[in-house]
NUVO-209171 format. One record per residue (C-alpha): z, x, y; residue in one letter. Coordinates in steps of 0.001 Angstrom, whole numbers, padded with zeros to 6 digits, always signed. Each point is the difference from the previous one (the first is absolute). Example, Ala and Ser with C-alpha at 12.3 -4.5 7.8 and 13.67 -1.06 7.14 Angstrom:
# NUVO-209171
+007800+012300-004500A
-000660+001370+003440S
This chain:
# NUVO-209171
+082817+018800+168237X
-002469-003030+000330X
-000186-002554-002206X
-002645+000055-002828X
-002165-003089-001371X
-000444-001510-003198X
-002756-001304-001499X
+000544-002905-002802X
-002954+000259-002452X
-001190-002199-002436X
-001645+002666-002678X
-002254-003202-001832X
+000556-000656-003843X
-000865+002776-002780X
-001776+003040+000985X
+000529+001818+002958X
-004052-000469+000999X
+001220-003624+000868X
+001684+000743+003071X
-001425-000731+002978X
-001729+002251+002557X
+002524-000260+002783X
+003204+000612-003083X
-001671+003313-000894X
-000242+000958+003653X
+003693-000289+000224X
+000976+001596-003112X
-002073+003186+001765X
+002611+000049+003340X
+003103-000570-002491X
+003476+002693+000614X
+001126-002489-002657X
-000687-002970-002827X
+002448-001629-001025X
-001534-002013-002601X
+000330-002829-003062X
-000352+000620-003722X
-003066-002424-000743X
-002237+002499+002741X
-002788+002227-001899X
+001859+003179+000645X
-003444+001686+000559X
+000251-001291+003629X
+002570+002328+000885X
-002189+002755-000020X
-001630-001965+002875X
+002669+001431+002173X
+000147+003614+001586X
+001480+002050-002534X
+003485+000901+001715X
+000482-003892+000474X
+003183-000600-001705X
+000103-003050-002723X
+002837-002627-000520X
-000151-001890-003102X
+001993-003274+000194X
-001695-001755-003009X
+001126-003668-000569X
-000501-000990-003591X
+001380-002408-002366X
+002554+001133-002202X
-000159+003941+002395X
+002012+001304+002088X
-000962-000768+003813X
+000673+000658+002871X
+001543-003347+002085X
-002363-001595+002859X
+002823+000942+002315X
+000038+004161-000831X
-003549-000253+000373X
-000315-001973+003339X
+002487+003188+000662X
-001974+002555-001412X
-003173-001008+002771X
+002493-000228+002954X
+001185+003408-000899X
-002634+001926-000390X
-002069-001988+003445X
+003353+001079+001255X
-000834+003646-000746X
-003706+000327+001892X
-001487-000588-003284X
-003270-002359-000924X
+000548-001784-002755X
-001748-001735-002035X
+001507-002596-002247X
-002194-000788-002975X
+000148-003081-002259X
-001640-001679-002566X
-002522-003071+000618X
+000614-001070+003725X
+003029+000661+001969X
+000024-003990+000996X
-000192-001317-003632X
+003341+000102-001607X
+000026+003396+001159X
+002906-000278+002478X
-002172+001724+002848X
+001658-002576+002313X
+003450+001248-000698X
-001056+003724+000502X
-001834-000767+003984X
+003618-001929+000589X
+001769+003163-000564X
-002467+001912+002238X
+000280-002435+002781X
+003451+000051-000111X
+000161+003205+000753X
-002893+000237+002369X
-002512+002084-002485X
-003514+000026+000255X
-002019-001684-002955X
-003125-001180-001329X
-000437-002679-002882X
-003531+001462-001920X
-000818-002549-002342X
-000818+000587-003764X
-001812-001725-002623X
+002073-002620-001774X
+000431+000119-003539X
+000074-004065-000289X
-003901-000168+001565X
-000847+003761-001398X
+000904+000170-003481X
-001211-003162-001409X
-003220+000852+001765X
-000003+003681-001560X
+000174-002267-003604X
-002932-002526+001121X
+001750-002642+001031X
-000191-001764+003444X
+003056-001448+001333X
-002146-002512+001963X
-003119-001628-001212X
-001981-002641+002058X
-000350-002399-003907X
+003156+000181-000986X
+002724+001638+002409X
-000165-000494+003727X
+003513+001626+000674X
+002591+002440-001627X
+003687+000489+000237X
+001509+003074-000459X
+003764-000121-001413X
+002574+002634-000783X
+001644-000035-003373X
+003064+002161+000956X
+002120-000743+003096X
+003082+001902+000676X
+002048-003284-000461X
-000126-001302-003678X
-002941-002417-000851X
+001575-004012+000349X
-001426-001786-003025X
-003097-001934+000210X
-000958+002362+003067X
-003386+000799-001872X
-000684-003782-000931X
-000548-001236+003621X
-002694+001878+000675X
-001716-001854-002996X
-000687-002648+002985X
-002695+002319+001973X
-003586+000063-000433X
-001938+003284-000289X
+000935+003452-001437X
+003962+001098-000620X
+000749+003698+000422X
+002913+001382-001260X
+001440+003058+000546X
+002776+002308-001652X
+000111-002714-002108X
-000496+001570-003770X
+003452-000213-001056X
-000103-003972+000903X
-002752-000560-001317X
+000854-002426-003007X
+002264-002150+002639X
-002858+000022+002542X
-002143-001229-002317X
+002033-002751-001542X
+001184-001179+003191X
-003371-000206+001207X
-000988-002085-002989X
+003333-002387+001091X
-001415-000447+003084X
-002890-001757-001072X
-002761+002785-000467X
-002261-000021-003253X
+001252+002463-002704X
-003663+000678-000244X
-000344+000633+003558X
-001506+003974+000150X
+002048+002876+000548X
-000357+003728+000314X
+002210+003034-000177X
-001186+003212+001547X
+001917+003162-000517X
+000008+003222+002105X
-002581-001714+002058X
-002834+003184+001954X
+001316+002546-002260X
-001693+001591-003111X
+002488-001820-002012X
-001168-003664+001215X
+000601-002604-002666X
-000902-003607-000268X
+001452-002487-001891X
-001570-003507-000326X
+001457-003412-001176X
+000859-003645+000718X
+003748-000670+001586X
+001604-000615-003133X
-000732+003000-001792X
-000644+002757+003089X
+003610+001165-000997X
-000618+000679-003375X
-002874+001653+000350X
+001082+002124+002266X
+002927+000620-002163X
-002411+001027-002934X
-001828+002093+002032X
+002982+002112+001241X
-001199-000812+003780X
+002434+002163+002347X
+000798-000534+003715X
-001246+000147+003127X
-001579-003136-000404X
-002182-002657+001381X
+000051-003702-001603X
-002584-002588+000584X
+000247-003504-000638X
-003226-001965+000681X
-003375-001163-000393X
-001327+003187+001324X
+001397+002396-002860X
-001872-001114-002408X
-002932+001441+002032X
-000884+003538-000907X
-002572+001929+002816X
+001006+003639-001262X
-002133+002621+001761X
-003086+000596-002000X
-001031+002811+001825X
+000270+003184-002436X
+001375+003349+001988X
-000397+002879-002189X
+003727+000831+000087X
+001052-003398-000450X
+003666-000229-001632X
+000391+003624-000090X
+002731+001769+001664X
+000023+003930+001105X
+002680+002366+001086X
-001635+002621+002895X
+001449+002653+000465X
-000457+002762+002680X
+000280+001081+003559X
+000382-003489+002266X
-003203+000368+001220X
-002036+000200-003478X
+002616-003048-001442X
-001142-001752+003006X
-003113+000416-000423X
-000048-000763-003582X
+001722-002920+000334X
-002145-001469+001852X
-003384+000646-002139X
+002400-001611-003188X
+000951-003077+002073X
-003377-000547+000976X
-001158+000122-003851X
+002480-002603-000666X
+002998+002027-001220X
+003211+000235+000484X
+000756+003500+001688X
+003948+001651-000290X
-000010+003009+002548X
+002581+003106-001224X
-000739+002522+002968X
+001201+002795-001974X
-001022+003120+002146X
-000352+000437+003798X
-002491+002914+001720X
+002324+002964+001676X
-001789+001515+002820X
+001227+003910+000322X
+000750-000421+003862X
+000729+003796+000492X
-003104+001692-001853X
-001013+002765+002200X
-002666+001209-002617X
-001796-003331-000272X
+000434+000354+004155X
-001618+003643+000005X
-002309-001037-002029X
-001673-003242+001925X
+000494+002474+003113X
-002253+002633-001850X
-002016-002775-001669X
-003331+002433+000632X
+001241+002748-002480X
-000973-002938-002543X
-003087-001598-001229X
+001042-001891-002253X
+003034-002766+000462X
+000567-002083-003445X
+002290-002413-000179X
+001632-001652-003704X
+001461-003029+001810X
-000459-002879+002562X
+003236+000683+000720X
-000549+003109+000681X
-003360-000906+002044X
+002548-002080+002218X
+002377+002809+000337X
-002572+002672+000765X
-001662-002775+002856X
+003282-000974+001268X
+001004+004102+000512X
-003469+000553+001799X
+000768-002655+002035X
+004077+001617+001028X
-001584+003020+000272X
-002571-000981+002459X
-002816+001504-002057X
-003160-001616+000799X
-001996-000884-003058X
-003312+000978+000917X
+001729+003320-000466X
-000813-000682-003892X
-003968-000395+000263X
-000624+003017-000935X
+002203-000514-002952X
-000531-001911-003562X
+002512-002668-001364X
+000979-000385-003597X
+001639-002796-001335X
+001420-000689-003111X
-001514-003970-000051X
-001567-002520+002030X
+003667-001331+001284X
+000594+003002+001407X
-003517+000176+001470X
+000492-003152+001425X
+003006+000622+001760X
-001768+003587+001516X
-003472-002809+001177X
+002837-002757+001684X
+000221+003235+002270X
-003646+001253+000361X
+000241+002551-002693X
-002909-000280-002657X
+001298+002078-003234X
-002475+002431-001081X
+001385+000599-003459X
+001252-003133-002243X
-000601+000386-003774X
-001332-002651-002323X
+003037+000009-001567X
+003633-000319+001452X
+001879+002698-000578X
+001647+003601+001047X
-001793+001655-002923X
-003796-001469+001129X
+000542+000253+003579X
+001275+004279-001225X
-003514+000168-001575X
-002075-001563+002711X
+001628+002748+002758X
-000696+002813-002848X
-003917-001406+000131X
-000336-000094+003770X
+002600+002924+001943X
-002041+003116+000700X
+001208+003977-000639X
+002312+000012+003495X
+000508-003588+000745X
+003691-001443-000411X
+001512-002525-000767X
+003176-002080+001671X
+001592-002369-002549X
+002702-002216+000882X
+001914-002180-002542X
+003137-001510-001491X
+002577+002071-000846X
+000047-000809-003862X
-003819-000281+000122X
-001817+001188-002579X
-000940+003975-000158X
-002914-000372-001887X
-002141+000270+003421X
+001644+003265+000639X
-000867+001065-003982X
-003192-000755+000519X
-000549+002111+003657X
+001693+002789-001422X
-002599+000037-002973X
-002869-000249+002405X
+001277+003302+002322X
+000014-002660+003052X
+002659+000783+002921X
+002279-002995+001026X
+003415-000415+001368X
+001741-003402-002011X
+002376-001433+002703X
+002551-003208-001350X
+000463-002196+002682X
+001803-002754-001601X
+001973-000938-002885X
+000460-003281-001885X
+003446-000909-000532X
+001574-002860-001763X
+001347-003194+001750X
+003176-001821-000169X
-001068-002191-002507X
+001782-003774-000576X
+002403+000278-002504X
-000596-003438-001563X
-002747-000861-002687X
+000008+003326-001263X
-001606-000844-003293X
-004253-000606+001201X
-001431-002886-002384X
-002937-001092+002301X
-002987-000055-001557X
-001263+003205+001165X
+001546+002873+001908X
-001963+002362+002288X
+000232+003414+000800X
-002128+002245+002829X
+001724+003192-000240X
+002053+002926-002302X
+002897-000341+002694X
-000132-004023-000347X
+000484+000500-004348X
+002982+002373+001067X
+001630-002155+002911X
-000273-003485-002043X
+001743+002054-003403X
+002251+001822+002000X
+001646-003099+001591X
+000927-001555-003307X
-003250-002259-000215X
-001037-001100-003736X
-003128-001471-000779X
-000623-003147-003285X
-001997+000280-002573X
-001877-002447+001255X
-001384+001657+003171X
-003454+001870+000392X
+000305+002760+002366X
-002632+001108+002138X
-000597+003383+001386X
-001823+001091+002498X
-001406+003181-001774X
+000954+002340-002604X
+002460+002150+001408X
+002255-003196+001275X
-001108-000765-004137X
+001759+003435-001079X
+003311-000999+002079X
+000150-002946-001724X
-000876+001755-003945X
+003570+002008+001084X
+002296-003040-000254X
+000922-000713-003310X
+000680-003941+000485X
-003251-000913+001353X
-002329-001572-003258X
-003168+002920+000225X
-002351-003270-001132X
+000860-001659+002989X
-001688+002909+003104X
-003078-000979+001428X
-001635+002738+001962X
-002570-001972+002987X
-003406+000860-000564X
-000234+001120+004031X
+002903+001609+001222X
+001035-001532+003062X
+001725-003509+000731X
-002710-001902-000263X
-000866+001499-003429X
+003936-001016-001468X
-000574-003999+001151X
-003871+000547-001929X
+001969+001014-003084X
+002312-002507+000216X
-002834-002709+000189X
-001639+001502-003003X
+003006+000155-001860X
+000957-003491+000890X
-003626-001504-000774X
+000168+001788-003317X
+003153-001182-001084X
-001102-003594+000951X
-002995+000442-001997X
+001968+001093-002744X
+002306-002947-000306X
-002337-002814+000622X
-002206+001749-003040X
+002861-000310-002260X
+000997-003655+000651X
């Protein structure tokens, strides 16, 4: 067997939109990750979804893995064909050991690729609005670990009281009434300004502000809890937070879905400046051996009408034309219905203009629009989920119209993680019955604290059936596609904003 190749990825600081271009690129090849505990664990959905994940977390006061099973762990599995990708926190060349790790690969003749990351010691204090440089008043910075595997000599901290510029310490929270004090021995002003930020590029960033004598117990009071970045400098006393407003600023979501549609919502919440948590809870099953959907796009002339409830099922139904080798200028003499304008858009990426799409998104409009326009003799080829909704069919039968209803996929739950079960994000998301069932089913609880957000009414009914869920907290979006659950969440977001600055 040939060897594999590892790549050693710095993932950036906080959330997983952080990491750089080239990181993400790798996390997409990946057979396996092998990764730290301070990563946003939303990156490993970057990775192909059979990519196996090795967590070798190294906390204080946690069990973790030694630096020597881990340089083992990367040999092995290069050693077995694979890719991997090792993923740590901040920059693998910042007290992240990365050095140690390409060692072991050379050693053994491995194939590997340093991919830096943003550093927490630049990164964070930047993400709190404070520079580590500053042309007035700090024309260098040091950067410092806390927490060396040898035990801390005394007055280690107190020499660096001797530099000019900005000092950056990191995993340095549980020292932090030495550091301080031994920086104030070593001749720097107890009034000298200092900074604390906690949980730096996540939605649980918090700063703390003081002077070197009393950082330590204010930091204290406040209950600050590690990771942590500590400045010590002229420069944190400067505060440049953003002051552009993003209209999901500070709000955090839980997607859930097919990969595609948590994708794709992730991306529209990042972009609005919040922070996304992707639970792929479903995945689409193609029915592979469906000779009646086959018969059927062979015969496609004993139809005139073809409506499908789905853009999934719009991609299915292209994808089968396309095995089939049915040309689709066979369908000109045919009408399209569509359930909604996603699924229209997926039939125009491929030439195909709908005919059909009702104002409003759903089974039960798009069943009355095809009762309004099929003619005595015309009939009608639906194709559809397996647990779609039979309303359509209700409605055709009413009307006298012919059809044949053909299922040519079902929506089946995932594997989902088995950590975090309890969901206390701000607001949760839901674009399908299946997706209520899946996310219940695999033991997944939701606070009392988190708006959920469906996608229409019958994904709203699902939800009405599980007797934790608090009824005052479902949101139905006004337009029932994607787009239509992120425009809820806005207004919901903007009105609850409203509502508290009103009442201070």
């Amino acid at each position: 067997m040939s060897k594999g190749k590892v790549y050693i990825v710095g993932s950036g600081c906080g959330d997983a939109d952080l990491i750089t271009i080239r990181g993400a690129y790798a996390l997409g090849q990946a057979d396996c990750i092998v990764y730290d505990d301070l990563i946003d664990k939303r990156l490993l959905g970057f990775a192909p979804e059979n990519a196996e994940a090795v967590f070798v977390g190294k906390r204080m006061g946690k069990h973790s893995e030694t630096q020597d099973v881990i340089n083992g762990i990367l040999v092995k599995k290069a050693l077995e064909g694979k890719t991997v990708v090792r993923l740590k926190g901040g920059d693998p060349f910042v007290f992240g050991r990365g050095g140690e790790e390409a060692e072991a690969l050379s050693r053994e003749d491995i194939p590997f690729e340093i991919i830096p990351g943003i550093s927490s010691c630049i990164a964070v204090p930047e993400l709190a609005g404070i520079p580590v440089t500053h042309r007035r008043v700090s024309r260098s910075f040091h950067v410092i670990t806390a927490h060396t595997a040898e035990d801390i000599p005394d007055g280690y901290f107190g020499k660096y009281a001797a530099l000019d510029g900005t000092l950056v310490f990191l995993m340095g929270l549980n020292s932090l009434k030495r550091l301080t004090d031994e920086l104030m021995d070593g001749g720097l002003s107890a009034d000298m300004p200092a900074a604390v930020i906690s949980k730096g590029g996540s939605p649980e960033q918090r700063t703390v502000r003081g002077r070197l004598a009393d950082i330590a117990e204010y930091v204290q009071k406040e209950n600050i809890t590690a990771p942590a970045v500590i400045l010590v400098g002229e420069t944190a006393a400067l505060d440049y937070s953003n002051t552009l407003e993003k209209k999901l600023d500070g709000i955090s979501v839980t997607v859930t879905g097919t990969k595609d549609l948590v994708d794709k919502l992730t991306k529209k919440i990042y972009a609005l400046g919040g922070s996304a948590y992707p639970l792929p809870v479903v995945r689409i099953s193609e029915y592979e051996d469906n000779a009646r959907f086959d018969r059927a796009l062979e015969n496609i002339s004993d139809y005139s009408y073809i409506a499908l409830t789905s853009a999934n099922g719009a991609e299915i139904f292209l994808e089968r034309m396309k095995r089939l080798n049915i040309d689709v200028r066979r369908l000109s003499r045919h009408k399209i219905a569509v359930v909604g304008r996603p699924t229209g858009e997926r039939l125009k990426s491929a030439g195909i203009i709908p005919d059909l799409v009702p104002d409003t998104y759903t089974v039960e409009a798009l069943g009355r629009l095809l009762a309004e326009n099929v003619k005595n003799g015309e009939r009608v080829l639906i194709l559809r989920a397996e647990q779609g909704s039979v309303i359509l069919n209700k409605i055709l039968d009413g009307s006298g119209i012919e059809y044949d209803d053909i299922k040519i996929y079902d929506t089946l739950p995932c594997d989902a993680p088995t950590a975090h079960k309890n969901i206390s994000t701000d607001f949760l998301t839901f674009a399908s019955g299946s997706g209520v069932r899946a996310f219940f089913g695999s033991g997944y609880t939701v606070s009392d604290r988190t708006k959920i957000v469906c996608i229409g009414n019958i994904t709203a009914e699902e939800l009405l059936k599980i007797q934790t869920v608090n009824r005052e907290n479902i949101f139905i979006a006004d337009c029932f596609t994607a787009d239509g659950i992120i425009e809820k969440t806005e207004r919901l977001t903007k009105n609850e904003k409203i509502q508290k600055t009103s009442q201070q």
